[in-house]
C-alpha positions as CSV (number, residue, x, y, z in Angstrom):
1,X,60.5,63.6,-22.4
2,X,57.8,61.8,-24.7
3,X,58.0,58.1,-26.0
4,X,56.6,56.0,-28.5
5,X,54.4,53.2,-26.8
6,X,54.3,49.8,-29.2
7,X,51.6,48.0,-28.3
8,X,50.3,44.1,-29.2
9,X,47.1,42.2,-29.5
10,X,46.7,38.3,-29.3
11,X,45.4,38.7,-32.6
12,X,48.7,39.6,-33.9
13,X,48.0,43.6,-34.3
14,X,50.7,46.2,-33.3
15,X,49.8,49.5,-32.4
16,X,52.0,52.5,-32.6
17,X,50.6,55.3,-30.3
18,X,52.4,59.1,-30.7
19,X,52.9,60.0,-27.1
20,X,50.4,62.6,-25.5
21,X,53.1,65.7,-25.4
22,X,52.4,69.4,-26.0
23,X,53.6,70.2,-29.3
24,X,53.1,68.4,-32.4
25,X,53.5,64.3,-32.4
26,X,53.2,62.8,-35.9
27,X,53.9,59.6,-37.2
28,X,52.7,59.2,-40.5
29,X,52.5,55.7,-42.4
30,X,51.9,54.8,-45.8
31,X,48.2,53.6,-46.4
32,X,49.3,50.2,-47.5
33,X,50.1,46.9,-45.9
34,X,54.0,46.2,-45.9
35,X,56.7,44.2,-44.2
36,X,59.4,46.3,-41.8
37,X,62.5,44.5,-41.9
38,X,64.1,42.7,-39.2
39,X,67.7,41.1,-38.6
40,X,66.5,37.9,-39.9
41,X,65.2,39.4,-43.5
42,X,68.5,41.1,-44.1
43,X,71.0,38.7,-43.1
44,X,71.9,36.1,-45.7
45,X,74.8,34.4,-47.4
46,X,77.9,36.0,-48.2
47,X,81.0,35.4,-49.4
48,X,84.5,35.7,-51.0
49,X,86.9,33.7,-52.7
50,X,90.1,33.8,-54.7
51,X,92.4,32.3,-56.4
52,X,95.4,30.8,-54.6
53,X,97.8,29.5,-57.1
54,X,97.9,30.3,-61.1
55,X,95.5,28.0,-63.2
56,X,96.2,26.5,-66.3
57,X,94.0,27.5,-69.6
58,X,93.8,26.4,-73.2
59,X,93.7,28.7,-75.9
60,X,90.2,29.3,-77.1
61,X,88.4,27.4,-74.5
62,X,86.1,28.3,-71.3
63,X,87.8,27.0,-68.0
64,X,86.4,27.5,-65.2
65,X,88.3,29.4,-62.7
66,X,89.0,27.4,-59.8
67,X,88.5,29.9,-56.6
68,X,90.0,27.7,-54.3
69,X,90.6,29.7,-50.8
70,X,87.9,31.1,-49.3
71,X,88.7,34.8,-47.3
72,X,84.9,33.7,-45.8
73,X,81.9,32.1,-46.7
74,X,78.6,33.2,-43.8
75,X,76.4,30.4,-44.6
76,X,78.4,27.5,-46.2
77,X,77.0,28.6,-49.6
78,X,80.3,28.5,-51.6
79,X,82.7,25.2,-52.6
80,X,85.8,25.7,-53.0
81,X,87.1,22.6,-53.8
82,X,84.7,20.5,-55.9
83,X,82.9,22.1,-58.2
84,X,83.9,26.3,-57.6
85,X,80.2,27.6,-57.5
86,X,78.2,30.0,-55.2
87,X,74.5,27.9,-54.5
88,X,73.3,29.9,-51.8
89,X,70.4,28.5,-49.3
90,X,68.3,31.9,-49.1
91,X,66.5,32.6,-52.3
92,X,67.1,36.7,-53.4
93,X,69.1,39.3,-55.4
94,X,72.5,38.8,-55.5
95,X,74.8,41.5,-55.9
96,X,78.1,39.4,-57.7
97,X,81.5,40.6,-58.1
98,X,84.1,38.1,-60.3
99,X,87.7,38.9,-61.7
100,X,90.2,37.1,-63.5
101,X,93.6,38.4,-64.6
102,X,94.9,36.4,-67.8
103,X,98.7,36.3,-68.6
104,X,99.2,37.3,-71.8
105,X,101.2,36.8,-74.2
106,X,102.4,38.6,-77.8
107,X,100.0,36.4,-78.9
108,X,96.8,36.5,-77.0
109,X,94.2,38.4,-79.3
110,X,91.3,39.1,-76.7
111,X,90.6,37.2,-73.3
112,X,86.8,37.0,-71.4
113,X,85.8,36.6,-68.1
114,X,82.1,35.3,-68.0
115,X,79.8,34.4,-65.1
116,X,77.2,31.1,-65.7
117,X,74.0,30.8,-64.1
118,X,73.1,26.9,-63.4
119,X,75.6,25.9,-66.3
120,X,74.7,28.6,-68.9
121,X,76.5,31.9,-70.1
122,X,74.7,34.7,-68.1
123,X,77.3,37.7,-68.4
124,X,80.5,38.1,-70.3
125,X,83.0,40.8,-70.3
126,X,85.3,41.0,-72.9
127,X,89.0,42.5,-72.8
128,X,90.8,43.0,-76.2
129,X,94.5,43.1,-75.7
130,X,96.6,46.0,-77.7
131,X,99.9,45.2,-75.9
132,X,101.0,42.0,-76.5
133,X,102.5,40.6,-73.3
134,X,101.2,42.5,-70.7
135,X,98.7,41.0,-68.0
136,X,95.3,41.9,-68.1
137,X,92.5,41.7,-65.3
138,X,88.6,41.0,-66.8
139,X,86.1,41.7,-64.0
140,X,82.1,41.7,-64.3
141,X,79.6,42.4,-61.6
142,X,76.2,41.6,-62.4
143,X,72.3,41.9,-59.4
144,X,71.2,38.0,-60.2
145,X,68.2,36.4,-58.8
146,X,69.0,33.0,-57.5
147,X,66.1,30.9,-56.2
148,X,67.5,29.8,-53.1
149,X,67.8,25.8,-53.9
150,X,68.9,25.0,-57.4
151,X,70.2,28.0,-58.8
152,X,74.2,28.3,-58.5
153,X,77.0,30.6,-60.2
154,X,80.0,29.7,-61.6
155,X,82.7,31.8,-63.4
156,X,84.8,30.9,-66.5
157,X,87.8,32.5,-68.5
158,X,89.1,32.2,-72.1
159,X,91.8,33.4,-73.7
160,X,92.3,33.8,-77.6
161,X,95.9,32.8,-79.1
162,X,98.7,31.1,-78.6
163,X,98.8,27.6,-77.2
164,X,98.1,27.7,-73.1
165,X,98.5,30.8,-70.4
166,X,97.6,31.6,-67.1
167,X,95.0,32.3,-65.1
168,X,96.8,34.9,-62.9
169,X,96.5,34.1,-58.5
170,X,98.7,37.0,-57.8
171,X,101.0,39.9,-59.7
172,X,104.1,39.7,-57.9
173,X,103.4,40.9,-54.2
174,X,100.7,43.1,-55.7
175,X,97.0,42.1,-54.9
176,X,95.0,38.6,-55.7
177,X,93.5,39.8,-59.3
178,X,91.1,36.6,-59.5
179,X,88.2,37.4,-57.3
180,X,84.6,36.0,-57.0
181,X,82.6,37.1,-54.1
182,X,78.6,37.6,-53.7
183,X,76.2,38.8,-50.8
184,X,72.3,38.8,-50.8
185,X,71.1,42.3,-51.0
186,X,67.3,41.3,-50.8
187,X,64.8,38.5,-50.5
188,X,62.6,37.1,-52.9
């Protein structure tokens, strides 16, 4: 039985030696300097929230959702009761996943989901309703780069028509509709 010997130097080198075997030992590397990853470069925040209770909106206006029960949250990097926004401590690509079912009505025209980078519009999806008075559930995923201090994500819903509706928490005993969650995929 052969092994691979891994070998270090005070100067920081580590040498990979194919074991001395009959038969044919190759390791081959890439002629270029890279990083392997460890544990530490490919842990990072996660997490995932919902909403608990149906939310209030206003016809015609962005509300943000308010995704106030967290199922978990790895690093802290989520509040779910201030302000409703992912500002992870790790800066990376995101991979983000937000949903938002809207209780409509015979009157609701079209209803939007959108996802806001540090207070901006950064993705929208857009449902247009053709059967008046049936609930609907907007979702959006979108790979963002967050810088790891500052940046922070936020989702919002509007709904076109009619006076106020619902941001839907659950359809009957079905499953939570209104969803954010977010985990880093890879460093910066």
């Amino acid at each position: 039985m052969s092994s691979v010997v891994l070998a270090g130097s005070s100067s920081g080198t580590l040498t990979i030696a194919a074991p001395a075997a009959a038969g044919t030992n190759t390791l081959t590397l890439p002629a270029s300097t890279s990083t392997i990853a460890t544990t530490t470069d490919i842990t990072g925040p996660a997490f995932r929230a919902y909403l608990s209770s149906n939310q209030s909106i206003t016809a015609g206006v962005f509300t943000k959702v308010a995704y106030d029960t967290e199922e978990f949250d790895t690093a802290s990097a989520y509040d779910n009761s201030t302000n409703f926004r992912f500002l992870p401590n790790v800066a990376g690509y995101y991979q983000i996943n937000y949903s938002a079912a809207v209780e409509a009505t015979a009157t609701v025209s079209r209803a939007f989901v959108e996802l806001y980078k540090n207070g901006a519009s950064y993705e929208r999806s857009v449902y247009m309703t053709t059967v008046g008075g049936t609930e609907q559930t907007l979702q959006g995923s979108a790979l963002v780069h967050l810088n790891g201090s500052s940046d922070y994500l936020e989702v919002y819903q509007r709904q076109d028509g009619g006076s106020s509706n619902n941001i839907r928490a659950i359809y009957g005993s079905g499953p939570m509709p209104t969803i954010f969650s977010g985990v880093l995929v890879r460093k910066a």
